[in-house]
N, C-alpha and C positions, 0 to 999 in steps of 0.2 A: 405463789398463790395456790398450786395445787399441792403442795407440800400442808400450805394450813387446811388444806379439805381433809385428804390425806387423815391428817392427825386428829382432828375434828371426828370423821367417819370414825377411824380405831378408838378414839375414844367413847365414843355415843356406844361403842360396842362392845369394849372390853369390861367399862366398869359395871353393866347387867351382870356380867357371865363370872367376873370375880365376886362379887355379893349373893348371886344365887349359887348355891353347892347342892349336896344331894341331902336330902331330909327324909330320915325313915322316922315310920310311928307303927306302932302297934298297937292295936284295940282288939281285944278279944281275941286276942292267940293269932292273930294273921296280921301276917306284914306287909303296910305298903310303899313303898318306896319312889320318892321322885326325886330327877335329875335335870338340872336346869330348866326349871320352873316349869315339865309336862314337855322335854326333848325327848325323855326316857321313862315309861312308868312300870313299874313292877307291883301287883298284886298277888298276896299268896292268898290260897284257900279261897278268893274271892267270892267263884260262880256271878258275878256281877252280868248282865245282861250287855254285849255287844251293839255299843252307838251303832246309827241308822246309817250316818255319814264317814263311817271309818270301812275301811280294806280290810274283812275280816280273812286270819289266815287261822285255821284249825290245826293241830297236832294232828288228830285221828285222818288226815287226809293223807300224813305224811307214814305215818305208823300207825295202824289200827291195832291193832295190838296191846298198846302202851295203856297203862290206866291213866286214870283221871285225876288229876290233882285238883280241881279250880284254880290254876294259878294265868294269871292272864297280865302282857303286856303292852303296852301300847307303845308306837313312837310317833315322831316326829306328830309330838302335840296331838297323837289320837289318830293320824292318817291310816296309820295301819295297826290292827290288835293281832297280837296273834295270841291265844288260848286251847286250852285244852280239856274241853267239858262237852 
């Protein structure tokens, strides 16, 4: 009986994660790039404004120094961005 759970759960979960893969597009000279479906996101040149409800982490807090690219990414579905603008 826990064997069919077991196989049941892997399965509820593997066939998501084999159907979504990563998908890049690009519009107007900048790339954006997503990894199972918003686990991973990458935006280049974005400047896109930092959600209200995500863990913002900055470059310039770690390097000030460094220029600015707009490139900004987020994980785990948005919890945390980290950018540098």
């Amino acid at each position: 009986m826990k064997l069919k759970k077991l196989c049941l759960l892997l399965s509820i979960v593997a066939v998501p994660l084999m159907f979504s893969a990563c998908a890049t597009s690009e519009r107007g000279g900048t790339k954006h790039t997503i990894v199972l479906g918003g686990l991973y996101e990458y935006s280049e040149a974005s400047y896109k404004p930092v959600k209200k409800a995500s863990l913002p982490i900055r470059r310039s807090d770690f390097d000030p120094d460094a220029p600015t690219s707009g490139n900004n990414m987020t994980f785990l579905w948005g919890l945390f961005t980290y950018y540098d603008y």
